[in-house]
VEXPANU-841148 format. One line per field, with one value per atom (N, C-alpha, C, O): residue number from 1; atom name; x, y, z; residue in one letter. Coordinates in nm, 2 decimals, padded with zeros to 4 digits. Each point is the difference from the previous one (the first is absolute). Layout:
BEGIN
i	NUM, ...
at	CA, ...
X	X, ...
Y	Y, ...
Z	Z, ...
aa	a, ...
END
This chain:
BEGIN
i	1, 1, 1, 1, 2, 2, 2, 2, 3, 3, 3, 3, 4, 4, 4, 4, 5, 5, 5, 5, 6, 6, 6, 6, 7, 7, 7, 7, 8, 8, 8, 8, 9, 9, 9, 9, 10, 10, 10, 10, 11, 11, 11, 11, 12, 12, 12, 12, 13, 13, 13, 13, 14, 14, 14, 14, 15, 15, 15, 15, 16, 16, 16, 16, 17, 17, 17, 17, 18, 18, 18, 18, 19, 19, 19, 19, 20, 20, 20, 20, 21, 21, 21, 21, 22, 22, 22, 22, 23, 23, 23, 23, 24, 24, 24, 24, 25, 25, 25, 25, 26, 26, 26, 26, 27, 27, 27, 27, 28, 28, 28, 28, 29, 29, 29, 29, 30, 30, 30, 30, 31, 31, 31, 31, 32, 32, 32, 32, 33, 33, 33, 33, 34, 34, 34, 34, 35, 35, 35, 35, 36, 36, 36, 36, 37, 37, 37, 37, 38, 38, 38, 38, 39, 39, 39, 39, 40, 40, 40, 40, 41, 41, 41, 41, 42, 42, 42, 42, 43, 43, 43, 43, 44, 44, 44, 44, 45, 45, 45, 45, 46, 46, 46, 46, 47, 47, 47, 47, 48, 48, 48, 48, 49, 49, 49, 49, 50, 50, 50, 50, 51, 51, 51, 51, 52, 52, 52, 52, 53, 53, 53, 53, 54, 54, 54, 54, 55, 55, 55, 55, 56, 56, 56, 56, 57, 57, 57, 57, 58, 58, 58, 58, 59, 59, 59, 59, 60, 60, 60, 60, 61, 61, 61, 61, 62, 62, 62, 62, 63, 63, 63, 63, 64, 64, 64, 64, 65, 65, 65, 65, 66, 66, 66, 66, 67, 67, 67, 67, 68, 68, 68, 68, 69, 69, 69, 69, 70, 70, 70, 70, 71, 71, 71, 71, 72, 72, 72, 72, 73, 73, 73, 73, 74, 74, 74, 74, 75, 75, 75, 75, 76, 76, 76, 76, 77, 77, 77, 77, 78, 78, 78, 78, 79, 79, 79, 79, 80, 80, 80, 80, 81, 81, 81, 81, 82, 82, 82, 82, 83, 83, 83, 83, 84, 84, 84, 84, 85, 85, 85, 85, 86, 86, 86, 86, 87, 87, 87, 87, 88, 88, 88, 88, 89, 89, 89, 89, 90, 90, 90, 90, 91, 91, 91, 91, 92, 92, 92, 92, 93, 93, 93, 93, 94, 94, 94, 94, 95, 95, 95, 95, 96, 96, 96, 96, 97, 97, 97, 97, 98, 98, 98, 98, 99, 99, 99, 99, 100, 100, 100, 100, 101, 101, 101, 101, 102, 102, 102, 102, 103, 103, 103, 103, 104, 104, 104, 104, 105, 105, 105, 105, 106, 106, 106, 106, 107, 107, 107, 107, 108, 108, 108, 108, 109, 109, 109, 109, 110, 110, 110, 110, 111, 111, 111, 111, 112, 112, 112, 112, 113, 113, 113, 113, 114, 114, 114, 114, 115, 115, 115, 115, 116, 116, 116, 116, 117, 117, 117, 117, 118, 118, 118, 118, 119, 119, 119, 119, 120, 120, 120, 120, 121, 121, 121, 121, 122, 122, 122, 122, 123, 123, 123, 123, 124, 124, 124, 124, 125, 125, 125, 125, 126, 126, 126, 126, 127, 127, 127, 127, 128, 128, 128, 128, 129, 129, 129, 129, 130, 130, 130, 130, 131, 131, 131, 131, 132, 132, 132, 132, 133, 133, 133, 133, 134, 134, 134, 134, 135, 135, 135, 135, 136, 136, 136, 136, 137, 137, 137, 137, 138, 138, 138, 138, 139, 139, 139, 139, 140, 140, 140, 140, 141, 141, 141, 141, 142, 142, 142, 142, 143, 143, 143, 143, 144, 144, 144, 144, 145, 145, 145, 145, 146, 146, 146, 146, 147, 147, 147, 147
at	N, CA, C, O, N, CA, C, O, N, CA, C, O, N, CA, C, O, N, CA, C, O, N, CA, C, O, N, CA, C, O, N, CA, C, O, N, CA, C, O, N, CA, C, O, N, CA, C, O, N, CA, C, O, N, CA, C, O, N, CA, C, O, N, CA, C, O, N, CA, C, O, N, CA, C, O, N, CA, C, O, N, CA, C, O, N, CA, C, O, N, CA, C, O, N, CA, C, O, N, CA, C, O, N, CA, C, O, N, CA, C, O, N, CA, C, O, N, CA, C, O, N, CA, C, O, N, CA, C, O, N, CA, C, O, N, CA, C, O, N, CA, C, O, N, CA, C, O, N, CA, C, O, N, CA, C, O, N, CA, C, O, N, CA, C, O, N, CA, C, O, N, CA, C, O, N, CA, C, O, N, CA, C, O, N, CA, C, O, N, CA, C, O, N, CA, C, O, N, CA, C, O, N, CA, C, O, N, CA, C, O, N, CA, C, O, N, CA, C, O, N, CA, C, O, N, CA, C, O, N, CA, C, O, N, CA, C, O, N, CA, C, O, N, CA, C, O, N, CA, C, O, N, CA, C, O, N, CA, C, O, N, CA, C, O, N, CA, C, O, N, CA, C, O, N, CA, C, O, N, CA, C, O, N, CA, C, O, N, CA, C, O, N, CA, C, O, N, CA, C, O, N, CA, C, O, N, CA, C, O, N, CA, C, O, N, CA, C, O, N, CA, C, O, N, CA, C, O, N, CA, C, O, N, CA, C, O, N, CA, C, O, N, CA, C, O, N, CA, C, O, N, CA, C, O, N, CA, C, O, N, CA, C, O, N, CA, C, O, N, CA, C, O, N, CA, C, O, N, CA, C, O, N, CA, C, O, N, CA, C, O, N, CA, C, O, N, CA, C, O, N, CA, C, O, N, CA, C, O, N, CA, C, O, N, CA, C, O, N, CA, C, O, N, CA, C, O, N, CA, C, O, N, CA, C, O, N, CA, C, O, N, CA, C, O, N, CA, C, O, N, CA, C, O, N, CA, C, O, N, CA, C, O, N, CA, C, O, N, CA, C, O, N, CA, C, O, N, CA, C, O, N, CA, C, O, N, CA, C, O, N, CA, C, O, N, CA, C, O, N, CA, C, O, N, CA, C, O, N, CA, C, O, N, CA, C, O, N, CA, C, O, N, CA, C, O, N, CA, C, O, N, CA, C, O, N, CA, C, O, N, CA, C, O, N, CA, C, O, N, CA, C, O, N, CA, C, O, N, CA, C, O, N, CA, C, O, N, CA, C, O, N, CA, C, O, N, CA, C, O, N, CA, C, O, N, CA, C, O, N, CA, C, O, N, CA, C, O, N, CA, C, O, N, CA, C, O, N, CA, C, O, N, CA, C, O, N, CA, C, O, N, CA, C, O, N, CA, C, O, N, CA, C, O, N, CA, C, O, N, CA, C, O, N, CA, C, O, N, CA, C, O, N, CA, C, O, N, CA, C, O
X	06.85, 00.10, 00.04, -00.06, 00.19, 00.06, 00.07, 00.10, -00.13, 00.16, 00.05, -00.08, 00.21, 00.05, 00.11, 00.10, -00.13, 00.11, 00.09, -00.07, 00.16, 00.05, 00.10, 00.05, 00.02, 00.15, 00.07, 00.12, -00.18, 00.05, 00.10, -00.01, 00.07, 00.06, -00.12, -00.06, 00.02, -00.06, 00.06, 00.09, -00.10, 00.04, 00.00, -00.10, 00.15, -00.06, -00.01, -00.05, 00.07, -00.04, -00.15, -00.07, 00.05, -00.13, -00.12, -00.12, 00.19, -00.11, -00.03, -00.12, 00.24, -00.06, -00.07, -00.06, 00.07, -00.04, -00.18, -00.10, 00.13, -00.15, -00.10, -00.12, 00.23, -00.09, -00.05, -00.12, 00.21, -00.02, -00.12, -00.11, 00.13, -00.11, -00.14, -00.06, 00.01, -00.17, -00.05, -00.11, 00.29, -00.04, 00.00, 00.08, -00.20, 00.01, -00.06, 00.03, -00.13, -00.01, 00.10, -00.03, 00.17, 00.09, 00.12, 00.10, -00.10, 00.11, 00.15, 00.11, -00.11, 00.12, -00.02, -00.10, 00.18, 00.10, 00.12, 00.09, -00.11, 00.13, 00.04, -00.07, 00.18, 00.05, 00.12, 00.11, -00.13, 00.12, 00.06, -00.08, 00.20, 00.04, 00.10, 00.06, -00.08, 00.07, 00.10, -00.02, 00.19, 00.07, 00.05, 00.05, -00.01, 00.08, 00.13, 00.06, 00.01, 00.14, 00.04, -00.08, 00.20, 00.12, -00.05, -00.09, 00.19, 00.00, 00.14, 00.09, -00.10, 00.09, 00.15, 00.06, -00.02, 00.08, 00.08, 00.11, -00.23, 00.04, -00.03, 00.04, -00.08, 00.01, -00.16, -00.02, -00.06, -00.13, 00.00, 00.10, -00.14, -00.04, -00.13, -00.05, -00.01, -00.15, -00.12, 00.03, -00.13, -00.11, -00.09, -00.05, -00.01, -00.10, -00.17, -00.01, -00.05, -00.12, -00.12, 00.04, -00.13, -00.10, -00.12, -00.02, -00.09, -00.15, -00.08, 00.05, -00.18, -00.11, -00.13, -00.07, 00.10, -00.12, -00.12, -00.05, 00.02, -00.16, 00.01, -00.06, 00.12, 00.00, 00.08, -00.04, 00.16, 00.05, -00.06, 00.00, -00.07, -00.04, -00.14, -00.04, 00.00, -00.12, 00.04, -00.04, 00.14, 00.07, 00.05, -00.03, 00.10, 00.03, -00.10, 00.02, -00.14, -00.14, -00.04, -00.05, 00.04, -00.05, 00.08, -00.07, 00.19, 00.07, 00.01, 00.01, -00.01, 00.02, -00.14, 00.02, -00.15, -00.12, -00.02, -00.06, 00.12, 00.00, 00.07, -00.04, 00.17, 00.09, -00.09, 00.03, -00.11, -00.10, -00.07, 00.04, -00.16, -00.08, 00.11, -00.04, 00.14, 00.06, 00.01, -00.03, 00.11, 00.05, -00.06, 00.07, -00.16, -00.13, 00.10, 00.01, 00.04, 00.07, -00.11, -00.12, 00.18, -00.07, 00.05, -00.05, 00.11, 00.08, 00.14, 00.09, -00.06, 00.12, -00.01, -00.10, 00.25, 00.07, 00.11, 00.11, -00.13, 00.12, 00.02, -00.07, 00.21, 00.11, 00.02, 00.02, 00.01, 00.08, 00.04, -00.08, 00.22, 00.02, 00.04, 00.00, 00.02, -00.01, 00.15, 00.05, 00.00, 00.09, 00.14, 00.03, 00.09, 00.11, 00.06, 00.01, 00.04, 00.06, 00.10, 00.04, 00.04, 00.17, 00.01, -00.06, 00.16, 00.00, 00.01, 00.05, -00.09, -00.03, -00.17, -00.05, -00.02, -00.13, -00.09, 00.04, -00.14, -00.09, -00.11, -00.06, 00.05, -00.11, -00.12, -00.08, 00.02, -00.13, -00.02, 00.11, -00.23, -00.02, -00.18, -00.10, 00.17, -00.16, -00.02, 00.09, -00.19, -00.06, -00.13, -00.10, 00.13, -00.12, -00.05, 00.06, -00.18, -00.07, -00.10, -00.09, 00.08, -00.11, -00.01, 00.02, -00.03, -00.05, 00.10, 00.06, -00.02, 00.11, 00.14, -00.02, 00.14, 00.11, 00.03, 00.06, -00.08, 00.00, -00.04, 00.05, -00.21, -00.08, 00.08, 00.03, 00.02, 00.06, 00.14, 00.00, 00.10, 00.09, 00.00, 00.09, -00.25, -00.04, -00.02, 00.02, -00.07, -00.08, 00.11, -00.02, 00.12, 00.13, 00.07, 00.05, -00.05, 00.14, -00.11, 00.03, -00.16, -00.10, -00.04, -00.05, 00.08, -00.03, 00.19, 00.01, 00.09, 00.16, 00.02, 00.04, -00.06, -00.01, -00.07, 00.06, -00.20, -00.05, 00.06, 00.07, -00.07, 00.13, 00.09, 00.01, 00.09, 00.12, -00.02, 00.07, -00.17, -00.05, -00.09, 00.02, -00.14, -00.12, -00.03, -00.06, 00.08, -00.04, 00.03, 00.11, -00.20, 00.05, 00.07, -00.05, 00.19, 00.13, 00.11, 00.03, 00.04, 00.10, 00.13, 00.02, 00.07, 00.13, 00.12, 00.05, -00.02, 00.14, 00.15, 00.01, 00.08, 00.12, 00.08, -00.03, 00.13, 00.03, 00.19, 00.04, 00.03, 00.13, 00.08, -00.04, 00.21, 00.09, -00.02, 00.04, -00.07, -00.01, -00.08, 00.05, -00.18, -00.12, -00.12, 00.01, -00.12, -00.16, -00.01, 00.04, -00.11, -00.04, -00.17, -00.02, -00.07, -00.13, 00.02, 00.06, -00.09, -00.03, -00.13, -00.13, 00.22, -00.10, -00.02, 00.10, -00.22, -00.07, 00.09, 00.05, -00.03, 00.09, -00.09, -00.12, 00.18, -00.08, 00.01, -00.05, 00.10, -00.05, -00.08, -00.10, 00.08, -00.11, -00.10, -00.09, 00.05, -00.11, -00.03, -00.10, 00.22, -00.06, -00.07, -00.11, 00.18, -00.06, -00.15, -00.05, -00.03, -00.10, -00.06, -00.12, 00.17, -00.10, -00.07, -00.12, 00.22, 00.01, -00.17, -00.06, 00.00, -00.11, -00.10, -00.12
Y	02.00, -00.01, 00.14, 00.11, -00.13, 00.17, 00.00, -00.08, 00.17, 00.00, 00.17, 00.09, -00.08, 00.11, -00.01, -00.07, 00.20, 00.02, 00.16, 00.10, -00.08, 00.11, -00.02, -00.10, 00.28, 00.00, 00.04, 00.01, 00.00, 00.03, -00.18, -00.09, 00.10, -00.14, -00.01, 00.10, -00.20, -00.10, -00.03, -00.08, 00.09, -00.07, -00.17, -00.04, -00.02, -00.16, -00.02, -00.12, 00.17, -00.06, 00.07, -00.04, 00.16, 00.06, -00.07, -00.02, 00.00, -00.08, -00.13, -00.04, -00.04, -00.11, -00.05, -00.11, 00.25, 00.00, 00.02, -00.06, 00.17, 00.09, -00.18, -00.04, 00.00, -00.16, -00.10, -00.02, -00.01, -00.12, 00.07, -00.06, 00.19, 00.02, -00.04, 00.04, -00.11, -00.05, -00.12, -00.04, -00.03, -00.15, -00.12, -00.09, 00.12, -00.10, -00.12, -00.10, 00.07, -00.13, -00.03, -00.08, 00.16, -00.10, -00.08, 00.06, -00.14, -00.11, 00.06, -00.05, 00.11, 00.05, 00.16, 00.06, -00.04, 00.16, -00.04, -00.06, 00.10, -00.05, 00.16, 00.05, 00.03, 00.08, 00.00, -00.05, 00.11, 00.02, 00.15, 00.09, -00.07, 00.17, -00.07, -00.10, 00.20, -00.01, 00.06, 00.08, -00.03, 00.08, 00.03, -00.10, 00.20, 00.07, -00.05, 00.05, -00.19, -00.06, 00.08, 00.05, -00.05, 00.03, -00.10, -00.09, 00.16, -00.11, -00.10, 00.02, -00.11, -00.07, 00.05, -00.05, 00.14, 00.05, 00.10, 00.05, -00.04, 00.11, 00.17, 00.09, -00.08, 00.13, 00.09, 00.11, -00.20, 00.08, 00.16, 00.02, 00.09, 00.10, 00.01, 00.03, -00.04, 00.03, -00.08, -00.06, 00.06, -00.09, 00.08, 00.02, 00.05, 00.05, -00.07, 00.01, -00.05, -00.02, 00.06, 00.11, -00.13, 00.06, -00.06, -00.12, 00.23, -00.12, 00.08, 00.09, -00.15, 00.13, -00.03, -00.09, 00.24, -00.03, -00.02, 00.01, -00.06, -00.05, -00.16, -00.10, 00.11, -00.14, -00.11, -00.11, 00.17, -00.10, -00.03, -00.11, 00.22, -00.05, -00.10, -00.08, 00.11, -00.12, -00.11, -00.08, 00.08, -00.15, -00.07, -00.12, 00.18, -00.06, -00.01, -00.03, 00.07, -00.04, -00.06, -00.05, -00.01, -00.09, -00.13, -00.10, 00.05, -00.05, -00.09, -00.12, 00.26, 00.00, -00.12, -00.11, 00.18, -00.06, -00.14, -00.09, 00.07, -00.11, -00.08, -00.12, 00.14, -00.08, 00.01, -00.06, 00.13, 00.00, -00.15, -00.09, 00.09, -00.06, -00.18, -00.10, 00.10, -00.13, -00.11, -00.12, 00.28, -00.09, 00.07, 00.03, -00.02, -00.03, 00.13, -00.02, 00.11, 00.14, 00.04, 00.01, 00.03, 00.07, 00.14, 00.07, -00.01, 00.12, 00.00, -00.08, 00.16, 00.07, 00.11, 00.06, -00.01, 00.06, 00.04, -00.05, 00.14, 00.04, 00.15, 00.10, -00.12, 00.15, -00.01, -00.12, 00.25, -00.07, 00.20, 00.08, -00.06, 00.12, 00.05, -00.09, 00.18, 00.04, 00.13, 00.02, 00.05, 00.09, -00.05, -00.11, 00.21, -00.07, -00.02, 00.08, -00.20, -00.12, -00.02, 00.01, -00.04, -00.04, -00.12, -00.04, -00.01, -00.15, 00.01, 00.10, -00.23, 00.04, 00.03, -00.04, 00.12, 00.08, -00.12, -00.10, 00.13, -00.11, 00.06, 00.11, -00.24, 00.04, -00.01, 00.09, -00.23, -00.04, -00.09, -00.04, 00.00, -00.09, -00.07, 00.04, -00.16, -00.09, -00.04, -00.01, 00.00, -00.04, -00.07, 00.04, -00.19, -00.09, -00.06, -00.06, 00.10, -00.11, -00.09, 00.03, -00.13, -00.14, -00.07, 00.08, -00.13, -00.14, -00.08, -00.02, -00.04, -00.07, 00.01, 00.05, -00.09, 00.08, -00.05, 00.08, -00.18, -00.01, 00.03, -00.01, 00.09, 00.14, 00.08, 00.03, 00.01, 00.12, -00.01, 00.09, -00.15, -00.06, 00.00, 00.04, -00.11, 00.01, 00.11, 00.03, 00.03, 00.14, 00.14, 00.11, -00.14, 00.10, -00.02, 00.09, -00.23, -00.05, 00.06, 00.09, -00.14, 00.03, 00.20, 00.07, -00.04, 00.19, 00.03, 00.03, -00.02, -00.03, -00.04, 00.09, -00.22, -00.03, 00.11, 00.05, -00.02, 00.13, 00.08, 00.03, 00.06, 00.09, 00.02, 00.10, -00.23, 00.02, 00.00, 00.05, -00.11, -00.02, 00.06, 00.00, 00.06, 00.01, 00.12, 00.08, -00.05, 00.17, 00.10, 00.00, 00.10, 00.09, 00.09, 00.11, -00.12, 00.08, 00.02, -00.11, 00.20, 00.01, 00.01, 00.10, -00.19, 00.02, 00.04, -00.08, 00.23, -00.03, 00.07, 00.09, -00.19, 00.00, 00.12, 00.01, 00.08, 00.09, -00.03, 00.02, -00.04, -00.02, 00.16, 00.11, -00.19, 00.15, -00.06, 00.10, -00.17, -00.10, 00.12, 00.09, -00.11, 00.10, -00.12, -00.09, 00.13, -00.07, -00.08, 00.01, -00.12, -00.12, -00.06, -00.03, 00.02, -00.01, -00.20, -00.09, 00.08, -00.15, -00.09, 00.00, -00.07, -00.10, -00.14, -00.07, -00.01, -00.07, -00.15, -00.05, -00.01, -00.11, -00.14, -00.01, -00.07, -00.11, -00.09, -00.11, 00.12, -00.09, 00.09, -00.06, 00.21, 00.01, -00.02, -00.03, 00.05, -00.07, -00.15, -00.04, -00.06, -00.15, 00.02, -00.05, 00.12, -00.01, 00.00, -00.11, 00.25, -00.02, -00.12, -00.02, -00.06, -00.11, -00.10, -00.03, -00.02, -00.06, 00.04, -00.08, 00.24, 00.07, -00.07, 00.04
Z	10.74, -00.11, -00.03, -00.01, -00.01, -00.02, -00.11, 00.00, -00.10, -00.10, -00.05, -00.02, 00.02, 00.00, -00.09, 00.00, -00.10, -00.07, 00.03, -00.04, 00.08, 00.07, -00.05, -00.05, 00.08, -00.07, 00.15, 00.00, 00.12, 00.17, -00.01, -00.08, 00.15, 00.05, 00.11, 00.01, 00.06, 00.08, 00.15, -00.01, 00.10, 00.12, 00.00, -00.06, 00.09, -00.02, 00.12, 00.00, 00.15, 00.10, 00.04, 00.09, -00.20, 00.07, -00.13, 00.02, -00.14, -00.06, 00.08, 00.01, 00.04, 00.05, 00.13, 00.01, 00.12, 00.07, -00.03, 00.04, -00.12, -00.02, -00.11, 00.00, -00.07, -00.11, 00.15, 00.03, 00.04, 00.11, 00.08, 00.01, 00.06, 00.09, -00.02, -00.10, 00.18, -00.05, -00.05, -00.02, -00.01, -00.10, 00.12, 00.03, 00.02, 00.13, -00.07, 00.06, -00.20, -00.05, -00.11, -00.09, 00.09, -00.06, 00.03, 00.01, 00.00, 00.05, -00.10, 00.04, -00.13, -00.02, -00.12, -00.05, 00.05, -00.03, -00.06, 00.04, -00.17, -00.09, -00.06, -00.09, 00.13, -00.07, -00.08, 00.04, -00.21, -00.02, -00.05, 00.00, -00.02, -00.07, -00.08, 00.01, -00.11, -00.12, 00.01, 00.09, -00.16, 00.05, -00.08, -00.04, -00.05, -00.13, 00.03, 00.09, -00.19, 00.04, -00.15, -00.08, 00.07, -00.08, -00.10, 00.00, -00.12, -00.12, 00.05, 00.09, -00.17, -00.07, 00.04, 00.09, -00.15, -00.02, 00.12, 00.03, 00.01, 00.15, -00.04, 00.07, -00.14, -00.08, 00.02, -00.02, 00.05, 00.06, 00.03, 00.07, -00.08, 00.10, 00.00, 00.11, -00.18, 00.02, -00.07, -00.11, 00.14, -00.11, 00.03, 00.11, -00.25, 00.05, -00.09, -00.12, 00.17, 00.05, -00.11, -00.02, -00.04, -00.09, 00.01, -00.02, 00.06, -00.01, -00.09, -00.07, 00.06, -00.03, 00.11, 00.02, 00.05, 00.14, -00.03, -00.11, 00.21, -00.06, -00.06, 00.05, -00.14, -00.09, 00.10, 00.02, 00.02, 00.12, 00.12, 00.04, 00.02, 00.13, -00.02, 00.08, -00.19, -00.07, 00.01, 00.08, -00.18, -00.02, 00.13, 00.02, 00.04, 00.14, 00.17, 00.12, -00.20, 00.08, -00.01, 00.09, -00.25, -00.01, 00.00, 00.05, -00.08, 00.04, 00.16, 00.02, 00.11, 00.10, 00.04, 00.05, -00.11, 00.01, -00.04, 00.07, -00.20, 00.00, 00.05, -00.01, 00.11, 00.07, 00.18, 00.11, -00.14, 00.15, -00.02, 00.07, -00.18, -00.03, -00.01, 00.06, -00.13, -00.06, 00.12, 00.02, 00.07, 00.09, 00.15, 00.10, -00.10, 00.14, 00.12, 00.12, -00.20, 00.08, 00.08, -00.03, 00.18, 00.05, -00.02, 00.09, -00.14, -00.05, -00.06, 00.05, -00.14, -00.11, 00.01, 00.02, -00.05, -00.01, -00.11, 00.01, -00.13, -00.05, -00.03, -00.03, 00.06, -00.03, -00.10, -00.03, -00.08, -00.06, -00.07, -00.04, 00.04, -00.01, -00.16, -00.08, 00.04, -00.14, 00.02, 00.11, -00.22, 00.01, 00.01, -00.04, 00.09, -00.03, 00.14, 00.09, -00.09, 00.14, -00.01, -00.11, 00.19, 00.00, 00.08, 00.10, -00.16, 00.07, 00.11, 00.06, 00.03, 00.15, 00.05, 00.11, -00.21, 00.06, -00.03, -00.05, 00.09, 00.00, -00.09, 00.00, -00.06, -00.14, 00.02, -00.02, 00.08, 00.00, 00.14, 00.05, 00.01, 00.13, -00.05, -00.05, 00.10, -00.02, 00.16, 00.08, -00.05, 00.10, -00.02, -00.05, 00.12, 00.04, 00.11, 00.09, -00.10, 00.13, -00.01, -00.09, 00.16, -00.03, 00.11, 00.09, -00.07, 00.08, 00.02, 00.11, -00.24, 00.06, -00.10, -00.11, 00.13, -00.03, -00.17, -00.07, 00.04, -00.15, -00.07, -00.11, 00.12, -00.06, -00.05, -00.11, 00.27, 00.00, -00.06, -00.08, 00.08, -00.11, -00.10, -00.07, 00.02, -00.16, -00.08, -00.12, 00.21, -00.03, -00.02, -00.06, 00.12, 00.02, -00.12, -00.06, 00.04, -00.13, -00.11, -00.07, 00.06, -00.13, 00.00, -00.09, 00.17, 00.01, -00.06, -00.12, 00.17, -00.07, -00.12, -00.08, 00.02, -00.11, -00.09, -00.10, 00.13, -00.10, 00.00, -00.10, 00.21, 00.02, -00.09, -00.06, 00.04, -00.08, -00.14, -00.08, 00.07, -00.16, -00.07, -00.13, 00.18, -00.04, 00.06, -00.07, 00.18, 00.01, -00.08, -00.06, 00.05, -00.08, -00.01, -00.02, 00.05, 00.06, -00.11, -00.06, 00.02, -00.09, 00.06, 00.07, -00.08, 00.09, -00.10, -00.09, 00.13, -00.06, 00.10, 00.08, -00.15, 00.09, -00.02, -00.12, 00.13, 00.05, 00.08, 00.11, -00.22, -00.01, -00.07, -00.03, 00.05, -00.04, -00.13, -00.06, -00.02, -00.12, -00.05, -00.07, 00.10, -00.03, 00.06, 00.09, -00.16, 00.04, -00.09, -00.12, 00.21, -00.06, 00.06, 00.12, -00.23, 00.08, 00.07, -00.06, 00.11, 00.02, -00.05, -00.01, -00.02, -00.05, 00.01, 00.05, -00.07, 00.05, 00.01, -00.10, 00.21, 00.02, -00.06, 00.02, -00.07, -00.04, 00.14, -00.02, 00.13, 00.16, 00.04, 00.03, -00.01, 00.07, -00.06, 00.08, -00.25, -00.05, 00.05, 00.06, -00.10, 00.05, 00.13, 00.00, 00.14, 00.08, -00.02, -00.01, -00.02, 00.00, -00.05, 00.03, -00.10, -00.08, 00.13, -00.01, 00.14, 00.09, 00.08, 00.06, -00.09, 00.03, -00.10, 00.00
aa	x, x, x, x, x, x, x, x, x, x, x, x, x, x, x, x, x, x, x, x, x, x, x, x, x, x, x, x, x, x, x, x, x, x, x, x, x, x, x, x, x, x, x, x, x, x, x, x, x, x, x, x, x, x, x, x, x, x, x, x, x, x, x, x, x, x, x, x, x, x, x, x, x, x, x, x, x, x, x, x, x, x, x, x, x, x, x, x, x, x, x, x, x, x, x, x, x, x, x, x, x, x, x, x, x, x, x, x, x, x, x, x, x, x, x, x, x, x, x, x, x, x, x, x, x, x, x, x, x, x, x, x, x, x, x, x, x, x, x, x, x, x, x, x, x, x, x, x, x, x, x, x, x, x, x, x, x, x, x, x, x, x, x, x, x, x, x, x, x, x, x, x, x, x, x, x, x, x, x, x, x, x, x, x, x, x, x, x, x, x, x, x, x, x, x, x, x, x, x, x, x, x, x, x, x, x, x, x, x, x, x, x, x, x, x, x, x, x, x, x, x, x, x, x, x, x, x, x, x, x, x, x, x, x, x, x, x, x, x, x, x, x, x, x, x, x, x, x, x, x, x, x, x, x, x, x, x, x, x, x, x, x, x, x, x, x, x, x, x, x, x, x, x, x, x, x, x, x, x, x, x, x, x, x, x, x, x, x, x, x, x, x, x, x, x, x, x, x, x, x, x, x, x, x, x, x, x, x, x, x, x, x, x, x, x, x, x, x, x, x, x, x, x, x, x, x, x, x, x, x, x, x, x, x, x, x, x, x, x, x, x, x, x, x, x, x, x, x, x, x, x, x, x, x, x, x, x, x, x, x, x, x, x, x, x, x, x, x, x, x, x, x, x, x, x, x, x, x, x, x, x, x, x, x, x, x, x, x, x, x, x, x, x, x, x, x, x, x, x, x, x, x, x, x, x, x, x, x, x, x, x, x, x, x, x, x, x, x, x, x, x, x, x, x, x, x, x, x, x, x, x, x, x, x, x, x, x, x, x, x, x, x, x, x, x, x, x, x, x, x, x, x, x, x, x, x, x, x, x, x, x, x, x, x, x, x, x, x, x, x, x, x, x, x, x, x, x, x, x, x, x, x, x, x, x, x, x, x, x, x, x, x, x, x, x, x, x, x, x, x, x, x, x, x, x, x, x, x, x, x, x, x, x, x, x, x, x, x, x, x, x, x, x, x, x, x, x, x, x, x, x, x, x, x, x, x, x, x, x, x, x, x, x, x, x, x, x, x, x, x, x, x, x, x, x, x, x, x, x, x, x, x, x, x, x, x, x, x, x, x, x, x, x, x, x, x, x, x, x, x, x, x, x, x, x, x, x, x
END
């Protein structure tokens, strides 16, 4: 299990290459990336990103761990980047592996869902408007409940 909080962007074919190699007992590999989209409005330029180190890579260890344990993972994977992004860049990547593919499915949607809701990340948006922090959606809360 690996988790990383970095402000580098990520390769995603060398994360996925380097997560898959060695998973000869799992019957599947579920990757996803997250991707800094525009607002609403089209007016996006930047979002920048806030953690407190230490406290995040905690929280998303233990997280990760518990989505090992729930759902019988034979390994995880998350990225997830911090600083300021432009639409287009890629924010974060989950990676799963298990045995068989609805683990690994479950385990991807349930490591995302925290992600969007529950990690400890501060997002704010970055318009000719001025800054706006973001804040918490009442769907990605329900999602989690489904956990």
């Amino acid at each position: 299990m690996r988790v990383l909080v970095q402000e580098d962007p990520f390769d995603l074919s060398e994360e996925t290459a380097h997560f898959a190699k060695g998973e000869c007992g799992s019957g599947a590999i579920v990757t996803f990336t997250g991707v800094v989209r525009d607002n609403d409005a089209g007016t996006l330029s930047a979002m920048e990103i806030e953690h407190y180190p230490g406290m995040t890579e905690k929280a998303l260890r233990e997280i990760a761990q518990q989505a090992v344990t729930r759902f019988e993972l034979q390994d995880a994977l998350v990225i997830h980047r911090y600083g300021r992004l432009v639409p287009g860049e890629q924010i974060m990547m989950v990676a799963t592996a298990a045995r068989h593919r609805r683990h690994a499915f479950e385990a991807a949607e349930f490591l995302m869902d925290y992600l969007k809701s529950r990690a400890p990340f501060w997002k704010r948006e970055i318009t000719a408007e001025g800054d706006t922090w973001v804040a918490a959606k009442d769907e990605d809360e329900a999602a989690l409940e489904r956990w």
